[in-house]
N, C-alpha and C positions, 0 to 999 in steps of 0.2 A: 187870415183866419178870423173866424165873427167870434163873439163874448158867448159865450152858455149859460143862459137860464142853469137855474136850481133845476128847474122839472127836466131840463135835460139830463143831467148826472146817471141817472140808472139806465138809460139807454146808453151813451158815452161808455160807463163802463160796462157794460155788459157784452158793448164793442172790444171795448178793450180786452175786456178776459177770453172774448175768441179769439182774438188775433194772439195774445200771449201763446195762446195752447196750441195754434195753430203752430208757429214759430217752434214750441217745445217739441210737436211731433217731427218737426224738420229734423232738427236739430238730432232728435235720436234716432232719425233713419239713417242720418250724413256719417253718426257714430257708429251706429250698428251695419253700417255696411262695409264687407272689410275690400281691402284694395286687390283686383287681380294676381293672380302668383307671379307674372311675368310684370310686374308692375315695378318701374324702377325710379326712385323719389329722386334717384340723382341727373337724372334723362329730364331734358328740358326742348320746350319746343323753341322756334326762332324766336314769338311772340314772348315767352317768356324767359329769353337770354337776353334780351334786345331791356327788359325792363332791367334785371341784375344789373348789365353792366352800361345800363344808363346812355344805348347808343339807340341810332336809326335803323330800323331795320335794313334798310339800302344800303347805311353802312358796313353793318353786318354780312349783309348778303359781298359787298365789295374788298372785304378783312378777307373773306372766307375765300372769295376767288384768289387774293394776293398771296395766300398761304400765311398770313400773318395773325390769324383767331383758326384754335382749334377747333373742330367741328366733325359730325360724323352724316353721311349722307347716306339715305338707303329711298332709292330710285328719287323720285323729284324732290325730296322731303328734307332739310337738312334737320339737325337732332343737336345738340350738345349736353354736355355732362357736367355739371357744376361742379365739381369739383376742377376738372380741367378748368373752367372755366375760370375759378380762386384762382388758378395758379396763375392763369395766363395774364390775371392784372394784378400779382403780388411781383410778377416776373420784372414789372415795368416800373417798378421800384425807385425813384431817384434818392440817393445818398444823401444825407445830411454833410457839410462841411466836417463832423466834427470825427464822422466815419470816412471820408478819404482822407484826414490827418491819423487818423489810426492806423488805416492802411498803408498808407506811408510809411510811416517809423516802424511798423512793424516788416515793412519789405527793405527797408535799410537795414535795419538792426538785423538781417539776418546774413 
């Protein structure tokens, strides 16, 4: 990026304050336009399961054929639900030591 002259500055911002106003009209069309009725915030594409839970789309696509990642498929497309999706890596959960000594004494003691 070069240094700017002084006599540059009112052109500079005169840039600036278009492109602000431009961005502001974005901004209130992105607001003002409301979402579809069939529109479901919890329906997720591959491309954006694949980012939630931090895998390869291959892999995905490979969970999916295993029966091992929830998934819903309607003709070539597969879809997931984020919520399912929370569960199915809250499901894989591993134990702290301090909860298998809890569940122990609690399955003796009874």
């Amino acid at each position: 990026m070069k240094p700017f002259a002084f006599e540059d500055l009112p052109n500079i911002l005169g840039t600036l304050v278009m492109r602000v106003e431009s961005i502001e009209r974005m901004v209130k069309q992105i607001r003002d336009n409301k979402p579809p009725e069939d529109f479901d915030p919890g329906l997720m594409t591959i491309l954006e399961a694949s980012k939630l839970v931090n895998l390869s789309v291959a892999t995905i696509y490979s969970k999916v054929c295993r029966k091992e990642m929830p998934a819903n498929k309607k003709g070539k497309k597969l879809y997931f639900i984020r919520s399912e999706l929370l569960e199915w890596i809250k499901s894989g959960r591993i134990k702290t030591m301090s909860e298998m000594q809890r569940e122990a004494d609690q399955r003796f003691n009874k």
